[in-house]
PDB file of N, CA, C and O in Angstrom:
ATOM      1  N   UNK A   1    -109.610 -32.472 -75.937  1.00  0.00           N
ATOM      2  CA  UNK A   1    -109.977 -33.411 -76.980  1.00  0.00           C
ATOM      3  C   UNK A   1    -109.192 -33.072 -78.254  1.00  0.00           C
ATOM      4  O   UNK A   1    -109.069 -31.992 -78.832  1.00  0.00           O
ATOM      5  N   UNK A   2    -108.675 -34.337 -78.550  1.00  0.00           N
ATOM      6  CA  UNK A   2    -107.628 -34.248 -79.752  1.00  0.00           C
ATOM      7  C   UNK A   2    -108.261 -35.089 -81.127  1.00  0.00           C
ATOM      8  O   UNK A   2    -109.366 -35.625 -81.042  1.00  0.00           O
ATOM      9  N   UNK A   3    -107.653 -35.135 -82.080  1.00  0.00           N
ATOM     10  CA  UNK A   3    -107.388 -36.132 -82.945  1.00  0.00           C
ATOM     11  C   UNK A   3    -106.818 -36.144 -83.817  1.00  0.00           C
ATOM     12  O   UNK A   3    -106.771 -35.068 -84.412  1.00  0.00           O
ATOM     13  N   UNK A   4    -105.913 -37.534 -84.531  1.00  0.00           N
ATOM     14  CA  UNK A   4    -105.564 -37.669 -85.432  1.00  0.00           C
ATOM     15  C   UNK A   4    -105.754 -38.013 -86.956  1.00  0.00           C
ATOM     16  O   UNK A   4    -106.715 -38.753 -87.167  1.00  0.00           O
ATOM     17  N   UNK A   5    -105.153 -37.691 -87.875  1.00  0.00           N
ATOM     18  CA  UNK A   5    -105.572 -38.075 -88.920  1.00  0.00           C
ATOM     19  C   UNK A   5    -104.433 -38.592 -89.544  1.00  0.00           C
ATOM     20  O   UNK A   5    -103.322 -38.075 -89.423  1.00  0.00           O
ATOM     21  N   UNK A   6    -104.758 -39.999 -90.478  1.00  0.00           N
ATOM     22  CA  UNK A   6    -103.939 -40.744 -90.957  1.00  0.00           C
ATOM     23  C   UNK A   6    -104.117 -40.881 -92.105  1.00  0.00           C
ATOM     24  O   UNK A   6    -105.249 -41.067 -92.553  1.00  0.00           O
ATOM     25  N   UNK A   7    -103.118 -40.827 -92.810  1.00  0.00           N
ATOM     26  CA  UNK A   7    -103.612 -40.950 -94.179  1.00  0.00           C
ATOM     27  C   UNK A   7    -102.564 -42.062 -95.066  1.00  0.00           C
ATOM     28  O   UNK A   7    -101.480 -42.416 -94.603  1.00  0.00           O
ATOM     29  N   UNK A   8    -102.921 -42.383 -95.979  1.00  0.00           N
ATOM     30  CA  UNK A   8    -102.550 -43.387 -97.144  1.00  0.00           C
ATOM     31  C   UNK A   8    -102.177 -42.558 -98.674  1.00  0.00           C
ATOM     32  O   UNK A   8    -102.822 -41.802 -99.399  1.00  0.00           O
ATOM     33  N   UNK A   9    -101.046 -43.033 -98.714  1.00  0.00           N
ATOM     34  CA  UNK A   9    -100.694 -41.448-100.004  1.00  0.00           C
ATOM     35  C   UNK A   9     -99.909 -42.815-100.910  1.00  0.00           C
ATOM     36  O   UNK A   9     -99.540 -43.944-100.587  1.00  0.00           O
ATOM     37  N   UNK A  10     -99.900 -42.116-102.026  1.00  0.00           N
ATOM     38  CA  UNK A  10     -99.193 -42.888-103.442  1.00  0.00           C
ATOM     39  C   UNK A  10     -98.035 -42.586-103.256  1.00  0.00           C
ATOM     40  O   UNK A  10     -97.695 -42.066-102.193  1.00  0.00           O
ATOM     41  N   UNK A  11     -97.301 -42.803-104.089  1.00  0.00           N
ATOM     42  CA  UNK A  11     -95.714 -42.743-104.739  1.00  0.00           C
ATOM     43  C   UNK A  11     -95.578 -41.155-104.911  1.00  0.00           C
ATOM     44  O   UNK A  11     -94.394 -40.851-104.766  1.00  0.00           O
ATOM     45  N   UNK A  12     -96.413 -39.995-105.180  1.00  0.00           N
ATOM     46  CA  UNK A  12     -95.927 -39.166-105.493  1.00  0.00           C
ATOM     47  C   UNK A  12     -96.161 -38.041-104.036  1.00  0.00           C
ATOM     48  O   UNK A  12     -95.663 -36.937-103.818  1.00  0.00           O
ATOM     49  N   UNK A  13     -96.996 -38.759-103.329  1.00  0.00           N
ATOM     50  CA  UNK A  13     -97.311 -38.039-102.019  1.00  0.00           C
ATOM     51  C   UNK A  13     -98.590 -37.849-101.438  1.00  0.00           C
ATOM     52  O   UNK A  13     -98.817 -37.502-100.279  1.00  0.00           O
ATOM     53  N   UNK A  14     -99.714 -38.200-102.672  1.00  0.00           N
ATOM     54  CA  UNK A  14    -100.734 -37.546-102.921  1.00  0.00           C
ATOM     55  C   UNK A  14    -101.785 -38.353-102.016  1.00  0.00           C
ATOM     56  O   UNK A  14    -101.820 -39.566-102.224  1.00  0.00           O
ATOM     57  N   UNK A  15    -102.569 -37.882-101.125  1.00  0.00           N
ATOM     58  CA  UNK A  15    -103.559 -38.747-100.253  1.00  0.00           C
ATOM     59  C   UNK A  15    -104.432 -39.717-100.916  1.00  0.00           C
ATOM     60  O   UNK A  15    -104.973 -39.416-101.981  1.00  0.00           O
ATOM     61  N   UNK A  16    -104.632 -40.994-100.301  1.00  0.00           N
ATOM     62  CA  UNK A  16    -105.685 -41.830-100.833  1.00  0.00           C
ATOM     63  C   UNK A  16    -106.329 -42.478-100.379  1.00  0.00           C
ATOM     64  O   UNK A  16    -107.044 -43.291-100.965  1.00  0.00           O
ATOM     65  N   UNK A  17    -106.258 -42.301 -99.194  1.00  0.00           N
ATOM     66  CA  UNK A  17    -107.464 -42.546 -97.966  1.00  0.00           C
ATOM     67  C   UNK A  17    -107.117 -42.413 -96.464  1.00  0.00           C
ATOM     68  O   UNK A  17    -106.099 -42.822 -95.906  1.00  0.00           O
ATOM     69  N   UNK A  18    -107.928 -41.909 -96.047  1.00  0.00           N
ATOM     70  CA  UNK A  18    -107.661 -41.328 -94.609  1.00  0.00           C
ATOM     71  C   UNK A  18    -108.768 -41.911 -93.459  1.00  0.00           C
ATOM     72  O   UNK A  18    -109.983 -42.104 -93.489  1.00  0.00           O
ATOM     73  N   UNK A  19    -107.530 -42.121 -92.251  1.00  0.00           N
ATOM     74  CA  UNK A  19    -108.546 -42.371 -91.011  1.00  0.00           C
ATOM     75  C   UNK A  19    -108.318 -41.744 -89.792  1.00  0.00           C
ATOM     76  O   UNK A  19    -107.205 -41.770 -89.266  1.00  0.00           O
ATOM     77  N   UNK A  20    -109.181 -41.238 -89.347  1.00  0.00           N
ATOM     78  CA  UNK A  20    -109.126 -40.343 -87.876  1.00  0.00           C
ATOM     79  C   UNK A  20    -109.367 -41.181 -86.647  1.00  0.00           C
ATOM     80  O   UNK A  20    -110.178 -42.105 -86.583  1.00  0.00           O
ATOM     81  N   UNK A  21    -108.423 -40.681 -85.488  1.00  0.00           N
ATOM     82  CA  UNK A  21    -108.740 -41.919 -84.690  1.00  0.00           C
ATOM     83  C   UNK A  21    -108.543 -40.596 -83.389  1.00  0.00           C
ATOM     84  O   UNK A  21    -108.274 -39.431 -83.680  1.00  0.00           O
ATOM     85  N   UNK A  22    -108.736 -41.072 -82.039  1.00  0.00           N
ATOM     86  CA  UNK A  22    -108.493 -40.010 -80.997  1.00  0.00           C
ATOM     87  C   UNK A  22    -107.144 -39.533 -80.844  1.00  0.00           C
ATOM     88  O   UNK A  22    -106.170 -40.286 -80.811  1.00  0.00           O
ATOM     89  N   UNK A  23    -107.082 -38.111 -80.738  1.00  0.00           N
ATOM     90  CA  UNK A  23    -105.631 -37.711 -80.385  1.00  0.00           C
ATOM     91  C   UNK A  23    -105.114 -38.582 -79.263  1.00  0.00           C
ATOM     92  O   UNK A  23    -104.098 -37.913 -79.073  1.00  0.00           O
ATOM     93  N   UNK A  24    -105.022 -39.539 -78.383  1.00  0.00           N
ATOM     94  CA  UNK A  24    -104.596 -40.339 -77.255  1.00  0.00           C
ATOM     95  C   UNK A  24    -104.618 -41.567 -77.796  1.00  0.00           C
ATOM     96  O   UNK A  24    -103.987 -42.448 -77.211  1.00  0.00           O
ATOM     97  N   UNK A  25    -105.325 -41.877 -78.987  1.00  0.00           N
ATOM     98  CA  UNK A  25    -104.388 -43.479 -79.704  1.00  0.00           C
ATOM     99  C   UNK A  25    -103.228 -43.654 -80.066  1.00  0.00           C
ATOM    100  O   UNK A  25    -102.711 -42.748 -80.720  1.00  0.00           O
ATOM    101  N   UNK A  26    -102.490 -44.795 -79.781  1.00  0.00           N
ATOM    102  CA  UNK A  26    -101.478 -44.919 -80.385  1.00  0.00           C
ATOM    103  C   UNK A  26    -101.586 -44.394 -82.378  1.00  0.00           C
ATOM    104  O   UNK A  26    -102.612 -43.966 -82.906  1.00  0.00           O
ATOM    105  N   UNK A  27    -100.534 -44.560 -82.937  1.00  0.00           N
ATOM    106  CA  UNK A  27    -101.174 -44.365 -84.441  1.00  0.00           C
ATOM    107  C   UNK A  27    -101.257 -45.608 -84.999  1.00  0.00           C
ATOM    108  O   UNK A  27    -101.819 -45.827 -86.072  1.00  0.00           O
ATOM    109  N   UNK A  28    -100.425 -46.893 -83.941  1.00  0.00           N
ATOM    110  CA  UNK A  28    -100.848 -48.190 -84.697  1.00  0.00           C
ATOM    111  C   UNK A  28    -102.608 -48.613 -85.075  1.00  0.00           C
ATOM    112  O   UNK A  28    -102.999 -49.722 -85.437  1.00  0.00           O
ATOM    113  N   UNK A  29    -103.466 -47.367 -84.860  1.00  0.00           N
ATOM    114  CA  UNK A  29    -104.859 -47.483 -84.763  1.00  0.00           C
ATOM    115  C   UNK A  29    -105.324 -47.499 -86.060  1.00  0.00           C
ATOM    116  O   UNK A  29    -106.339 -47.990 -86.554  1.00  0.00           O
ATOM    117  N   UNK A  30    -104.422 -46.889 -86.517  1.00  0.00           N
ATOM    118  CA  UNK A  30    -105.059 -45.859 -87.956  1.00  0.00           C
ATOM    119  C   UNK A  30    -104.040 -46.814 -89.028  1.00  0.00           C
ATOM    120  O   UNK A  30    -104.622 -46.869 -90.111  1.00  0.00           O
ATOM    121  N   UNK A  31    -103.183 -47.310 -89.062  1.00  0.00           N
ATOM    122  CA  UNK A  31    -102.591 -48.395 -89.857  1.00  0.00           C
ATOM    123  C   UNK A  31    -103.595 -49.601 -90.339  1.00  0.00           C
ATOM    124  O   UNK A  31    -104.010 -49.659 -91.497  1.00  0.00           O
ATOM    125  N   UNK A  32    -103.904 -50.452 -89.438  1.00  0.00           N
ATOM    126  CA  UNK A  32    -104.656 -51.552 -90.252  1.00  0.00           C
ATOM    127  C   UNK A  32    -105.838 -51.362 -90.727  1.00  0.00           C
ATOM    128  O   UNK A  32    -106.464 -52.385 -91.003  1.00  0.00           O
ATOM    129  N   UNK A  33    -106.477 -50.091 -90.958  1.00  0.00           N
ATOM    130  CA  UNK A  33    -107.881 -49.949 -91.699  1.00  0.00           C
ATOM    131  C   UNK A  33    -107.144 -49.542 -93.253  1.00  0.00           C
ATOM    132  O   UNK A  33    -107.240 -50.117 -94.337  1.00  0.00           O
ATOM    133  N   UNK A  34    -106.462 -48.433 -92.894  1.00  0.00           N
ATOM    134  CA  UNK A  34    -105.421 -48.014 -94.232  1.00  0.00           C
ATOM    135  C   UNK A  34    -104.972 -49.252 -95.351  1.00  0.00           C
ATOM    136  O   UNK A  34    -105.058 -49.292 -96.578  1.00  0.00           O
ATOM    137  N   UNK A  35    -104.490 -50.171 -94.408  1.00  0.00           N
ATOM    138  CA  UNK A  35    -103.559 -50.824 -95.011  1.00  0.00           C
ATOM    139  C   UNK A  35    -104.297 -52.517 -96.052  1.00  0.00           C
ATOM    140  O   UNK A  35    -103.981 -53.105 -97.087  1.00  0.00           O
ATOM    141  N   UNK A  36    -105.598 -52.714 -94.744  1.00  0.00           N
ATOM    142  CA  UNK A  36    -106.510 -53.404 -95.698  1.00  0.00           C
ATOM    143  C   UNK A  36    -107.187 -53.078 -97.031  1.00  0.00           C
ATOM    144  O   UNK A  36    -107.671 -53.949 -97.754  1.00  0.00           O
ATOM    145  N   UNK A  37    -107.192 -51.630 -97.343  1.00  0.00           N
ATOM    146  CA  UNK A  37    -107.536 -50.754 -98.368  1.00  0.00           C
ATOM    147  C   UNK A  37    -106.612 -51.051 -99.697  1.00  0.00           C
ATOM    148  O   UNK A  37    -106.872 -50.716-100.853  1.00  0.00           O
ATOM    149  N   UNK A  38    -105.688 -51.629 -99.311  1.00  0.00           N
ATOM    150  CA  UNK A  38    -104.460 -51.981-100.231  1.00  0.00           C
ATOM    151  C   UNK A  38    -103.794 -53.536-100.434  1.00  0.00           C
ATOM    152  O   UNK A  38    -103.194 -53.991-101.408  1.00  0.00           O
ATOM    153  N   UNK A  39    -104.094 -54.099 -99.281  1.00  0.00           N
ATOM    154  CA  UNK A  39    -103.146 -54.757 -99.157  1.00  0.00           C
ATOM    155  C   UNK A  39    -103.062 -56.040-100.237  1.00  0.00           C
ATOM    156  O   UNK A  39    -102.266 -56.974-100.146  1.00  0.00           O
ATOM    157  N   UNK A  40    -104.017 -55.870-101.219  1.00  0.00           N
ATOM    158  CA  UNK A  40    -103.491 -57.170-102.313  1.00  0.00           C
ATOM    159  C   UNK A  40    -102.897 -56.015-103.433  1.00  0.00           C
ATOM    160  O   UNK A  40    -102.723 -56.240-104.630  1.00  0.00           O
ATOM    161  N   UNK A  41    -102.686 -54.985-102.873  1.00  0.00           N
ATOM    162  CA  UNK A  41    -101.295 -54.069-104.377  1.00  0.00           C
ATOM    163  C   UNK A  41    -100.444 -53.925-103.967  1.00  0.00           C
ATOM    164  O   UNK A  41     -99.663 -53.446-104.789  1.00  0.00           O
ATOM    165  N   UNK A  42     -99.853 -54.120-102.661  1.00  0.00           N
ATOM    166  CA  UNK A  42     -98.386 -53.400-102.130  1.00  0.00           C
ATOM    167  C   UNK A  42     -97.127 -53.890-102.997  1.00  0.00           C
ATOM    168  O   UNK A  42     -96.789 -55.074-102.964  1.00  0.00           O
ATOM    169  N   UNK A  43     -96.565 -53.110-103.637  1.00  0.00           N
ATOM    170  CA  UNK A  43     -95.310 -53.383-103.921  1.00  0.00           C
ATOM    171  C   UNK A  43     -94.300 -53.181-103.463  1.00  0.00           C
ATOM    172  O   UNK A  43     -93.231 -53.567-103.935  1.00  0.00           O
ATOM    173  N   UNK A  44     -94.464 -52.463-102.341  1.00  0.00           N
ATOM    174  CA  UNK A  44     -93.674 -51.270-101.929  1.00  0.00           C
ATOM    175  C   UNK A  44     -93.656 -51.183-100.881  1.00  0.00           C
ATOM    176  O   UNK A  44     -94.827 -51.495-100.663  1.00  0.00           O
ATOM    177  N   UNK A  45     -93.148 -50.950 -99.716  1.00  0.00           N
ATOM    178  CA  UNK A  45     -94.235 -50.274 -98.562  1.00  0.00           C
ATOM    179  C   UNK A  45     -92.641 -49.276 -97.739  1.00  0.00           C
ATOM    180  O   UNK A  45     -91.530 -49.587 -97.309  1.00  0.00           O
ATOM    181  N   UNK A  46     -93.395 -48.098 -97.895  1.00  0.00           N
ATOM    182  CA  UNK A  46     -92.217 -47.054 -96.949  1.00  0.00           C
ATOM    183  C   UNK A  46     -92.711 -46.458 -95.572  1.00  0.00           C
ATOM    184  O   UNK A  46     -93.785 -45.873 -95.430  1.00  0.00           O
ATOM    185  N   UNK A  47     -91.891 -46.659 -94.695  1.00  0.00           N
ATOM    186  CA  UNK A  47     -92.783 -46.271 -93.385  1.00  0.00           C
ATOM    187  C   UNK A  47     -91.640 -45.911 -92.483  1.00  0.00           C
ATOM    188  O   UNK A  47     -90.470 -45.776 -92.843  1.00  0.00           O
ATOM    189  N   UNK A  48     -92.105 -45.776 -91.290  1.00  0.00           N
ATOM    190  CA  UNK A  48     -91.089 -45.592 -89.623  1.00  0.00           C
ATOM    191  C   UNK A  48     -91.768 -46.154 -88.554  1.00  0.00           C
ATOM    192  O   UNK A  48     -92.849 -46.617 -88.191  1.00  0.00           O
ATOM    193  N   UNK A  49     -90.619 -45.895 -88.213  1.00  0.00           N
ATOM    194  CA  UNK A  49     -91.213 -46.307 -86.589  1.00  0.00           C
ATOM    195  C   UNK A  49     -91.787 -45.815 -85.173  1.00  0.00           C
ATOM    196  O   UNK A  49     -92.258 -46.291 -84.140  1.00  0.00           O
ATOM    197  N   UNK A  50     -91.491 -44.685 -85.694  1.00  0.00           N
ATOM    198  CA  UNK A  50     -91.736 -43.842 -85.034  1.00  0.00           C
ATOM    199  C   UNK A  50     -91.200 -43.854 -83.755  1.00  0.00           C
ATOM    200  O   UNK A  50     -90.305 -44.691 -83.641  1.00  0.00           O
ATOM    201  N   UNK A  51     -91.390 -43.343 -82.958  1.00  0.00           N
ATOM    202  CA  UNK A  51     -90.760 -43.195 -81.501  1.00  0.00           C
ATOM    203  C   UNK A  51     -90.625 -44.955 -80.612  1.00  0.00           C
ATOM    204  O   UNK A  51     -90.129 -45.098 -79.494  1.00  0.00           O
ATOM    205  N   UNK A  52     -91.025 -45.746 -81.207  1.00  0.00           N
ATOM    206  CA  UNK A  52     -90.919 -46.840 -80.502  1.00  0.00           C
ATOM    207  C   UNK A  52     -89.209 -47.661 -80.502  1.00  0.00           C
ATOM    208  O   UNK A  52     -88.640 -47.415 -81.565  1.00  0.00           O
ATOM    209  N   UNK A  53     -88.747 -48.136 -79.984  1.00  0.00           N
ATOM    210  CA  UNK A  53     -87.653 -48.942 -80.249  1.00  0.00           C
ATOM    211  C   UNK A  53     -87.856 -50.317 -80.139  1.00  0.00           C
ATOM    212  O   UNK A  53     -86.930 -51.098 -80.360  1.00  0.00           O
TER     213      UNK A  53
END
């Protein structure tokens, strides 16, 4: 038994909200709770892709 933790960080790095999901989720799990937390401020948005192509 695993898990992950995802987190939501500012401009300078700094965490600002976090979600844990099972180590065996994809991490697209932990994105759209994060991202509703924000999503009428984004100015910005920096990310990857991670291993997918």
């Amino acid at each position: 038994m695993t898990t992950k933790l995802h987190a939501r960080c500012d401009a300078r790095g700094r965490p600002l909200g976090f979600v844990v999901t099972g180590g065996e989720a994809h991490d697209i799990k932990g994105f759209a709770p994060l991202m509703r937390m924000i999503a009428d401020k984004i100015e910005a948005l920096l990310a990857d892709k991670g291993g997918l192509s």
